[in-house]
N, C-alpha and C positions, 0 to 999 in steps of 0.2 A: 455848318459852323458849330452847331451845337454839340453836335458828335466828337468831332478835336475840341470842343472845350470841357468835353467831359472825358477823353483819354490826357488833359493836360492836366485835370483836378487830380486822378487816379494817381498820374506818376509822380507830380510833385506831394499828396498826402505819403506815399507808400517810400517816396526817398528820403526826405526831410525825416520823416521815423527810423528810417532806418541809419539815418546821419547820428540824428541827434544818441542813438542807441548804441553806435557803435562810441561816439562822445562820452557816454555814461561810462559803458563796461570798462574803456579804457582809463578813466577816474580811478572806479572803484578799484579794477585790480593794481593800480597803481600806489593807492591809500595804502590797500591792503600787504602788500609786497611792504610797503614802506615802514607799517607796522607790526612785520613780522622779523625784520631788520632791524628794527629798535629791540622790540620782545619775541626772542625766538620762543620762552616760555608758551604764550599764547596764541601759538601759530593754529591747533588745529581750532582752535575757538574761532579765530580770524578767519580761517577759511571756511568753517560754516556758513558765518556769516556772509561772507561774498558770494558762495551760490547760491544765497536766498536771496541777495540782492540782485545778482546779475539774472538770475531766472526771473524775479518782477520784472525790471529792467529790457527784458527780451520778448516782455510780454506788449509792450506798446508796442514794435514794430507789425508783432500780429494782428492785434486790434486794427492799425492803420491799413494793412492789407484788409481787413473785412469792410474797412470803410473804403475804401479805395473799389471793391467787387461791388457794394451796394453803391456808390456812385456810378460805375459804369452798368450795370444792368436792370435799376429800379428805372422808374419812368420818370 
């Protein structure tokens, strides 16, 4: 029992991250597109900033994957 409750904790940390992360990316490059529609002047400024956001942004999923490994192999 305790085994399937810790391959349930795993999957549900490591997808919920990766939900909410694909929720995020598709915000921002949404904002961004939308700001770059209005100001084509500041598009490459605008796209800077998006991969510095979406690279944060891509960075939870990983952490929840390390947390999801240390949940199923710590004692």
């Amino acid at each position: 029992m305790s085994q399937g409750l810790k391959y349930l904790a795993a999957a549900i940390a490591a997808s919920l991250a990766a939900l909410a992360a694909s929720f995020g990316n598709g915000k921002v490059i949404s904002k961004t597109l939308e700001g770059m529609a209005r100001q084509p002047e500041s598009a490459g400024n605008l796209r800077a900033t998006m991969f510095i956001g979406v690279g944060l942004i891509e960075a939870v999923p990983i952490l929840a994957v390390v947390v999801a490994f240390l949940i199923l192999f710590l004692k």
